[in-house]
C-alpha distance (Angstrom), angle and dihedral (degrees) to the residues before:
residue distance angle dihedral
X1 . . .
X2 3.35 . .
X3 3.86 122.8 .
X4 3.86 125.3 -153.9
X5 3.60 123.8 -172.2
X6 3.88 118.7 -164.3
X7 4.17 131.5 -166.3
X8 3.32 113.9 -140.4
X9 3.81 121.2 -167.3
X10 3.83 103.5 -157.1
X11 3.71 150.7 101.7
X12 4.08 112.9 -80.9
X13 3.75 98.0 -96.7
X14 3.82 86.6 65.8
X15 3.22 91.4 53.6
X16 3.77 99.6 48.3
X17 3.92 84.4 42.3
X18 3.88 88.7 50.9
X19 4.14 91.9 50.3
X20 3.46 92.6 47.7
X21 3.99 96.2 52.5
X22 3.58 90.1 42.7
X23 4.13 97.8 49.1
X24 4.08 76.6 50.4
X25 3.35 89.5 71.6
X26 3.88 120.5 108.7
X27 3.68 111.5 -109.5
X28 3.92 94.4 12.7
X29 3.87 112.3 137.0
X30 3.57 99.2 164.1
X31 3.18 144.8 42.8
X32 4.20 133.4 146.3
X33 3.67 139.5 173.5
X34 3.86 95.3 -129.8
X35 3.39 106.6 175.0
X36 3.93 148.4 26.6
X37 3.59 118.1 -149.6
X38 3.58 105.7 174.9
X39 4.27 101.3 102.7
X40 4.07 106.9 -123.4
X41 3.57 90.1 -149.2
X42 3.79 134.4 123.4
X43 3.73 114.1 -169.1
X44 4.29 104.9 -151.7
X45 4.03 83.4 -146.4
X46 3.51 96.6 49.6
X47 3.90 117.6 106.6
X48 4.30 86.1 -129.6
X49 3.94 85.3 55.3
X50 3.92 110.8 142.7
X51 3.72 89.1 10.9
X52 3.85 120.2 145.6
X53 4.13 100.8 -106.7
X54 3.70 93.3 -156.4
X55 4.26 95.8 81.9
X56 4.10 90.9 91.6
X57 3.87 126.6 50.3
X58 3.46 122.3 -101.2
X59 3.37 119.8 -105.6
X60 4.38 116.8 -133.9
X61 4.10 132.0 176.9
X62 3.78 108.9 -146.2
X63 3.64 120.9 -167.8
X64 3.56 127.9 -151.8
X65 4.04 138.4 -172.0
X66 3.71 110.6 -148.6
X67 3.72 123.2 -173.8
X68 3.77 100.7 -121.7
X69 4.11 134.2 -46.1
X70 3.30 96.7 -51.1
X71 4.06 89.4 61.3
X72 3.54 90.7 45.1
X73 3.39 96.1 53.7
X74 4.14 84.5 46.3
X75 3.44 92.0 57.9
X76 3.51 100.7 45.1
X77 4.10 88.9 50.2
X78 4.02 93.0 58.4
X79 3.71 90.2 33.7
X80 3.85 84.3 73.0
X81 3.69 100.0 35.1
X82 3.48 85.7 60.3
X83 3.32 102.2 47.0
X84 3.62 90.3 51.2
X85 3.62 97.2 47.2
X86 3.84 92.6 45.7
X87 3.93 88.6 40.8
X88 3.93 96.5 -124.6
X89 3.34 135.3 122.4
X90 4.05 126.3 -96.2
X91 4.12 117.7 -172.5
X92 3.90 120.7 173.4
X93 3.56 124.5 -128.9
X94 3.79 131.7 -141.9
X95 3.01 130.3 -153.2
X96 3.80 92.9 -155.2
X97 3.65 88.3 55.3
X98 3.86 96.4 55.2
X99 4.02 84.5 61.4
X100 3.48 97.7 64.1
C-alpha cells in the first residue's frame, strides 16, 4: 500500500481538521500525525527570550496509507482543499527525494 506523508504548516485545528477529512476518505485505514517540527525551545540568550511562541503556525507531518493511486491521488486532492479552506499550508513528501 502506498504511504503518503504530508507537512502541514498550520495551527492544530488544521491539523485535526486535515486528519479528519483525510480518515474520511474511502479506503483510508491509516492515518497518523507522526511528527512535530516546531522546536519547543526557548534559549534565555536569545533576543525572542520570554516571547509568547504561539505568533507562527505550527508545523505537523501526517502520514497516510492509501490503498493504491487512486487513494493517493484522493488524498492529495483534499489535502489541498483543506489547506485552502483552513488557510494553511500542505507540501508533499517523497520519499525518493529524502535519498538524494
Amino acid at each position: 500500500m502506498p504511504i503518503v506523508r504530508l507537512r502541514m504548516t498550520g495551527d492544530q485545528d488544521a491539523t485535526l481538521q486535515l486528519t479528519h477529512a483525510l480518515e474520511a476518505i474511502e479506503g483510508i485505514e491509516h492515518v497518523e500525525e507522526i511528527e512535530d517540527l516546531m522546536p519547543h525551545m526557548d534559549d534565555e540568550d536569545s533576543s525572542s527570550a520570554g516571547l509568547s511562541d504561539d505568533a507562527a503556525p505550527g508545523y505537523s507531518v501526517i502520514e497516510v496509507e492509501a490503498p493504491n493511486d487512486e487513494g493517493v491521488r484522493r488524498v492529495r486532492e483534499v489535502a489541498e482543499r483543506v489547506a485552502r479552506v483552513t488557510g494553511s499550508a500542505i507540501e508533499v513528501l517523497n520519499d525518493e527525494d529524502d535519498e538524494i
